[in-house]
C-alpha positions in Angstrom: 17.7 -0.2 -11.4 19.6 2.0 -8.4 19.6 1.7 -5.4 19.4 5.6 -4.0 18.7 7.7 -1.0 16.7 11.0 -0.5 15.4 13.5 2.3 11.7 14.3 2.9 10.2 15.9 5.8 13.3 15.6 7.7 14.3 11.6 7.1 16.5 9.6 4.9 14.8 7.6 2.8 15.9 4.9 0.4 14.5 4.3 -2.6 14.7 2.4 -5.5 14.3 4.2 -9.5 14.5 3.1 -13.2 13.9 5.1 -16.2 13.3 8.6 -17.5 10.5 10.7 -17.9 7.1 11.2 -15.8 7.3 10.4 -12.2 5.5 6.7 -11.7 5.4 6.6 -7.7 4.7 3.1 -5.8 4.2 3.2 -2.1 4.1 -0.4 -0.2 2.4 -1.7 3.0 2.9 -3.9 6.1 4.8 -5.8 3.2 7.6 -4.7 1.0 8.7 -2.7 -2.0 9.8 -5.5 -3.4 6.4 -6.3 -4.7 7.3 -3.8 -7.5 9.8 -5.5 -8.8 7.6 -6.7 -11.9 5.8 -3.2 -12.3 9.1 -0.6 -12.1 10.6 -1.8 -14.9 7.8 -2.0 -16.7 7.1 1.5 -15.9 10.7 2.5 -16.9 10.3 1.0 -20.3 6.7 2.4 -21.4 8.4 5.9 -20.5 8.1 6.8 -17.2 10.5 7.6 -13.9 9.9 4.6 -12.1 10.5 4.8 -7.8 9.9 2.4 -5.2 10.7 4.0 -1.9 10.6 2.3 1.5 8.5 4.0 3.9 9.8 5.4 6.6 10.5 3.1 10.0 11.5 0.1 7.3 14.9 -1.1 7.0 16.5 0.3 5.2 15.0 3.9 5.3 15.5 6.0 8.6 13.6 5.3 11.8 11.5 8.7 12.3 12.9 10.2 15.6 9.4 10.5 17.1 8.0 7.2 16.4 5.3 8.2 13.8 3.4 6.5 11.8 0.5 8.4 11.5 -1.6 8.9 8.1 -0.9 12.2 7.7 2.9 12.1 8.1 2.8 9.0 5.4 0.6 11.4 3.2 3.3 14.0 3.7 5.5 11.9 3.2 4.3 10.8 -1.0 3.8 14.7 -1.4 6.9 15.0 -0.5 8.9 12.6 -2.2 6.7 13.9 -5.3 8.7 17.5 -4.3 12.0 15.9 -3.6 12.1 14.1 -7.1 11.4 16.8 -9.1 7.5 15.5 -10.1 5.1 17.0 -12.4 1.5 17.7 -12.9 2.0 14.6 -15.0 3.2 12.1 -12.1 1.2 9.1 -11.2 0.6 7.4 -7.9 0.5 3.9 -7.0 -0.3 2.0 -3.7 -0.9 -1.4 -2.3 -1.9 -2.3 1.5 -0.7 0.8 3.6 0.4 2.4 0.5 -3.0 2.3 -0.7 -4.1 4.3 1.9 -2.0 6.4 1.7 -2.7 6.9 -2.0 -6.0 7.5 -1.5 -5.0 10.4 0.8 -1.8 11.8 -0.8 -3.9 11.8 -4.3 -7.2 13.9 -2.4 -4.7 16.1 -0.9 -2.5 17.3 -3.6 -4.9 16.7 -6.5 -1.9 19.2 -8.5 0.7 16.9 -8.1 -0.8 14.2 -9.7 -2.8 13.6 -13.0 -3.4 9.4 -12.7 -4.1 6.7 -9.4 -3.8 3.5 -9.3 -5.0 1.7 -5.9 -4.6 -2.2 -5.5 -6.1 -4.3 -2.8 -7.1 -1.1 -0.6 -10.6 -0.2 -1.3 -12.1 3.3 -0.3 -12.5 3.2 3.9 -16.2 3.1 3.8 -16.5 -0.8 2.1 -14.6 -2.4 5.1 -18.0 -1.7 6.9 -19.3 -4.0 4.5 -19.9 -7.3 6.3 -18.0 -6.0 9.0 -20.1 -7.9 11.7 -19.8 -11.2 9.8 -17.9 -13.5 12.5 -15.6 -14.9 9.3 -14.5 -11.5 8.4 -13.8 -10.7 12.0 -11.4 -13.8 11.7 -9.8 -12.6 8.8 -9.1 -9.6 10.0 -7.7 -11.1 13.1 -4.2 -9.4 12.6 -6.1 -5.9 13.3 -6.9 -6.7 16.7 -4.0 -8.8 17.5 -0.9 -6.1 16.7 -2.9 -3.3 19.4 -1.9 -6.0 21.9 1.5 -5.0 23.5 2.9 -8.5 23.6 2.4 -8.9 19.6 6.1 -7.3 19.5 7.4 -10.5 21.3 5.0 -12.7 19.7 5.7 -11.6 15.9 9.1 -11.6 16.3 8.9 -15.4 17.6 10.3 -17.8 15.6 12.1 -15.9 13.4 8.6 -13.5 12.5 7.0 -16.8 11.9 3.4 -15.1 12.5 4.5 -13.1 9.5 4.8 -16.2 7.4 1.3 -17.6 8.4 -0.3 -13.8 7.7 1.3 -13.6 4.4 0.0 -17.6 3.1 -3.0 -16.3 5.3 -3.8 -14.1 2.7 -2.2 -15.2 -0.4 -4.8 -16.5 -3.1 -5.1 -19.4 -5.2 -2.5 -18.9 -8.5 -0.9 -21.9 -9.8 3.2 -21.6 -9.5 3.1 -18.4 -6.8 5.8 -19.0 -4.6 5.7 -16.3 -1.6 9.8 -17.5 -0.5 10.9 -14.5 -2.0 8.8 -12.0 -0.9 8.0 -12.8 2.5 12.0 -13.0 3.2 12.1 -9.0 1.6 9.5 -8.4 4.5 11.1 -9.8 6.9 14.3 -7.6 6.1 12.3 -4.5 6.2 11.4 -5.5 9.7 15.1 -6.5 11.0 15.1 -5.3 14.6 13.2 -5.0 17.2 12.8 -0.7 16.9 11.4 -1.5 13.3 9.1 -4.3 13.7 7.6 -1.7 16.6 6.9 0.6 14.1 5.5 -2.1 11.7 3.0 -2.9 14.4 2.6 1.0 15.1 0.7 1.2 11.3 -2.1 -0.8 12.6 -2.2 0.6 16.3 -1.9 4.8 15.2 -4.1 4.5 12.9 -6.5 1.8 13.8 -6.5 2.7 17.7 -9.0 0.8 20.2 -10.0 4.0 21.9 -11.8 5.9 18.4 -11.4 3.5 16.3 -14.8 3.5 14.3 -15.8 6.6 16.5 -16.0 10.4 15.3 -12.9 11.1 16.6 -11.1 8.6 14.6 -8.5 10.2 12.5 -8.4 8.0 9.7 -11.9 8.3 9.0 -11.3 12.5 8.8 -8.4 12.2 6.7 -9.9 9.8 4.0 -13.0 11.6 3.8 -12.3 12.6 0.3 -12.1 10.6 -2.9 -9.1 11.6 -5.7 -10.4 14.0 -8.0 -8.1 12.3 -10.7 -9.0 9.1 -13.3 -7.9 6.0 -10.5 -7.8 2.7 -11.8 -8.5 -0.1 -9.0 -7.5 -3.2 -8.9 -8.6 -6.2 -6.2 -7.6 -9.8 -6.3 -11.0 -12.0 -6.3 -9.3 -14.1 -2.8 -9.2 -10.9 -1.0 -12.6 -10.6 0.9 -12.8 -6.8 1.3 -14.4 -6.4 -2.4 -16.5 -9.0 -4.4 -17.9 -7.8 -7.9 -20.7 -5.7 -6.8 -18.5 -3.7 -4.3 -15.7 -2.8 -7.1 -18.9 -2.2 -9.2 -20.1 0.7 -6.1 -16.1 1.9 -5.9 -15.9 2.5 -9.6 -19.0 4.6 -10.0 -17.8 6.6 -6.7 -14.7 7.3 -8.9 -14.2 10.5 -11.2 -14.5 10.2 -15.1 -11.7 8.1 -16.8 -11.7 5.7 -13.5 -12.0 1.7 -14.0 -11.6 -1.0 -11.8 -10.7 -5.2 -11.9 -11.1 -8.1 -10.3 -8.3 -10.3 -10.8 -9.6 -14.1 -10.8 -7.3 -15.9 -8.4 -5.0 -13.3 -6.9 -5.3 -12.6 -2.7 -3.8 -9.5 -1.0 -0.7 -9.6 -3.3 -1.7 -9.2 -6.8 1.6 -7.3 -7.9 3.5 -10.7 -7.4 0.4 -13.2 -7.7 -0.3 -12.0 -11.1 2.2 -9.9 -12.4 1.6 -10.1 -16.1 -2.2 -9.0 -16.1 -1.5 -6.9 -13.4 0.9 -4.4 -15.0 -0.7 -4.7 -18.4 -3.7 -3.8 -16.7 -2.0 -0.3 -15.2 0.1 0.3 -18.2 -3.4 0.1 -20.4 -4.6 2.7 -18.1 -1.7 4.8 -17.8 -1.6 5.4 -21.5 -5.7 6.4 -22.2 
């Protein structure tokens, strides 16, 4: 794997890439692209052009100059990495947390620039109204509520980000031998300073903020209002509330032809490193119909 750098929509972006041959794009969340670390090389070996890019505001990618982190600059931002690496009609997109939103938006809006989706642990915005009034998914979701508050910047960073410890075991599922060590200390990195843990914390209040959030003026709500056109392939771990069987079930037949969808028994929010094995054998299975 190497470690590179690239320009898109004005900011330097790191990234990392294995392989040869169709682009294989993997956007992360409020995590880390670390969580790729099984699925790129398996990419790179069944044939494709495997990158992991950071997204913008985390370490070690540039600090956008006016502080966005807005939906539609992340969607620009896929599009344009797509245009940067030299992509085909023949690329495929892949996202998890944040990145899966932004999947779902970067696929709808440049339905040209890529033939396959794969979404993990994001579903469509519509099913997180599912429930949404149920006081234990209120709880759940505490972080949501929490991050719009402008103390959370001292708090998180408390401790050494020891909140971002408790959120990650928080909603980690129940896999026998899953150590998070690893991956929590790649989040932590992405978030070294104070500037970029803002921005972390900026995802949740651009894009999730108190005054339209759930209102028609809400802007996430506008810019999602479209399903890919392409075959997606979704994938949910069974510890993750969001989507039981009957919901993946609904999201699967809202999906174009060639779509699918999995539950996978055991996993929480972070299925890539849960459960990598079924996990990429499930994408790669997909990838090559």
């Amino acid at each position: 794997m190497e470690h590179k750098r690239i320009t898109v929509n004005g900011l330097d972006l790191a990234y990392v890439e294995a392989g040869e041959g169709p682009l294989a794009l993997m956007l992360h969340g409020f995590d880390t692209p670390h969580l790729y670390r099984y699925l790129l090389p398996a990419l790179a070996e069944a044939g494709y052009h495997a990158v992991a890019p950071t997204m913008r505001g985390f370490a070690p990618s540039q600090v956008p100059p006016d502080g966005s982190m807005r939906l539609p600059d992340l969607i620009a931002d896929a599009n344009g990495l797509h245009e940067a690496l030299g992509g085909g009609s023949d690329a495929v997109l892949i996202g998890h947390d944040w990145g899966g939103f932004v999947t779902w938006g970067a696929a709808a809006a440049a339905p040209e620039r890529w033939t396959k989706v794969v979404v993990n642990d994001v579903p469509p915005l519509e099913f997180y109204d599912r429930n949404s009034a149920d006081p234990g998914r209120i709880e759940r979701y505490v972080h949501f509520y929490f991050f719009q508050m402008a103390m959370a910047d001292q708090l998180v960073a408390a401790d050494n980000l020891a909140y971002l410890d408790w959120l990650w075991e928080h909603w980690t599922g129940t896999v026998p031998g899953y150590d998070s060590t690893e991956d929590r200390k790649a989040m932590k990195e992405g978030l070294d300073t104070p500037e970029r843990l803002h921005l972390g914390l900026e995802l949740y209040r651009q894009n999730f903020p108190a005054a339209t959030f759930g209102t028609p003026q809400w802007e996430m709500a506008r810019v999602l209002n479209k399903l890919p056109s392409q075959p997606t392939l979704y994938l949910h771990g069974t510890e993750d509330p969001v989507v039981d069987a009957e919901a993946l079930a609904d999201i699967v037949a809202m999906l174009p032809p060639g779509s699918d969808g999995a539950m996978i028994e055991g996993a929480g929010h972070f299925l890539l490193s849960e459960k990598p094995e079924e996990v990429n054998q499930r994408i790669l299975a997909f990838l090559a119909r």
